[in-house]
N, C-alpha and C positions, 0 to 999 in steps of 0.2 A: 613585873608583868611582861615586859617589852620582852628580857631576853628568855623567858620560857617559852613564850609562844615563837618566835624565833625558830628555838628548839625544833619544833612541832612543824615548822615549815619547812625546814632543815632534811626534818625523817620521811617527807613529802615529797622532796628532793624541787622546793621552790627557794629562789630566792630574791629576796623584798628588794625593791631600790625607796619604798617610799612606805610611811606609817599608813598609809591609807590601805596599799595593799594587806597587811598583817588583818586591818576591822574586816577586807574585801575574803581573803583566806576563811577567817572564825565564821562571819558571813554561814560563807559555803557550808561548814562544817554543821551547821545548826540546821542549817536546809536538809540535809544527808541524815541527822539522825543522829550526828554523833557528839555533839555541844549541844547544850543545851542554851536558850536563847538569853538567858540573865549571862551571862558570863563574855558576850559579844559586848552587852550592854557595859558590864562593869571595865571591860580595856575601853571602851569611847568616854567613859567617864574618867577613867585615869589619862587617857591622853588628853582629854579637855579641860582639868586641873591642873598638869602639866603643865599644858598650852598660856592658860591662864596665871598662874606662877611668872612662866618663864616671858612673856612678852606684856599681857596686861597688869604684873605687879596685885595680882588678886592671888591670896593664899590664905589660912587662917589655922588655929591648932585645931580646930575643930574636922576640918577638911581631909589636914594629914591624918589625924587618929584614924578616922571615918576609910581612908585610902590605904592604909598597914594594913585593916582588917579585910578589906575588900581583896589586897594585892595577897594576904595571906590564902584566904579562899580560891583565888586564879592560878597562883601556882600550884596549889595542892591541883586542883584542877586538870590544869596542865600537865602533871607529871601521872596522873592515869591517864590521861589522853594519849602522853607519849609511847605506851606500851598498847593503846589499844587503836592506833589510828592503823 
């Protein structure tokens, strides 16, 4: 999910120093019209499972399943965004 949107800020000609900026970019893009606003939601969930994995030791198979499918839907996502930003 990180490096599609990435992508997407790339073709914007922005670049990130910080994850905050990437949710702060999708943000925008939702405001404008051109994301729709679940898919903002679904990278603050991936980065806050992430977050939780990697520092609180909280993760579960249920979690990951639940994040493939979420992270499969954001980059399909992502990759008509990139041709239509």
């Amino acid at each position: 999910m990180f490096h599609s949107v990435k992508a997407i800020l790339f073709l914007l000609g922005i670049k990130e120093r910080a994850h905050f900026v990437i949710a702060e970019v999708l943000e925008q893009l939702s405001k404008d019209g051109k994301l729709e606003s679940v898919y903002v939601s679904k990278f603050k969930a991936g980065i806050a499972s992430r977050e939780g994995a990697d520092y609180n030791y909280t993760y579960s198979e249920k979690t990951a399943s639940e994040l493939v499918v979420m992270a499969g839907e954001f980059v399909k996502r992502m990759n008509w965004l990139k041709d239509n930003v």
